[in-house]
C-alpha positions, 0 to 999 in steps of 0.5 A: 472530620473522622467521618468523611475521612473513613468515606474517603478511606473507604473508597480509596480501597475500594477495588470494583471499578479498577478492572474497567480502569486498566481496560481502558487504559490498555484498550485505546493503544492495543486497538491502535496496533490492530488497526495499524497492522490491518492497514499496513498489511493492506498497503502490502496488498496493494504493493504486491498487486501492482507487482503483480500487474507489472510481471504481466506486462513485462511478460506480454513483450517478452512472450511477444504479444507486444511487439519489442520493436513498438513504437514508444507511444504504442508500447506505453498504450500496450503496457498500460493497458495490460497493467490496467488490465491486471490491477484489482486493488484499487482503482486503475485509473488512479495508476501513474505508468511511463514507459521508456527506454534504456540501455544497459551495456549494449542490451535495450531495455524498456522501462516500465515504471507504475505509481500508485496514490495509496490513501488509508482507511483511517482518518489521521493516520496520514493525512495525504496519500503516499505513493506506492512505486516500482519499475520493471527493466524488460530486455527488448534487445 
């Protein structure tokens, strides 16, 4: 009995493994942060993309290369197509773009509003895709 008690002694102090031990421990949770933050500054990315492709549209109708008084049939063909046009993170027909009309104290504006289905790189990290969204009210008025 002393003998497999001083063996399990002995082991017990024994130190060689414990850097592998607390690496691993630490390893899995430090990596989940990168990934993360890798992941969310790509969703980032992608939000200032669309934002991006939304100010070039808008200018287009305030600079006059859409006409104000379009239709809204031909504006929304316009507008979407100039979005389209200026999307580079992802695939462009996945865009979701309405336009429509509102005013807003006596001044008409044209509502641009873009969608876009934003899925991650990382498997279970969310299982569905979330959507990236904003709008644009450009004065046409």
């Amino acid at each position: 009995m002393t003998l497999s008690f001083r063996i399990l002694h002995r082991a017990w102090r024994n130190q060689s493994g414990a850097t592998a031990v607390e690496f691993a421990i630490v390893c899995l949770p430090l990596l989940l942060l990168i990934l993360g933050v890798i992941e969310f500054g790509r969703a980032f990315y992608v939000r200032n993309e669309l934002s991006y492709a939304a100010d070039f549209a808008a200018r287009q109708v305030l600079i006059g290369q859409i006409a104000r008084d379009a239709p809204d049939s031909e504006a929304q063909t316009k507008l979407a197509s100039a979005v389209r046009d200026n999307f580079g993170s992802g695939d462009p027909d996945l865009l979701q773009i309405a336009v429509s009309k509102q005013t807003v104290d006596g001044i008409d504006f044209r509502v641009l509003s873009i969608s876009y289905p934003f899925r991650f790189f990382i498997p279970g990290l969310a299982e569905a895709p979330f959507s990236l969204a904003l709008s644009r009210r450009i004065p046409i008025g």
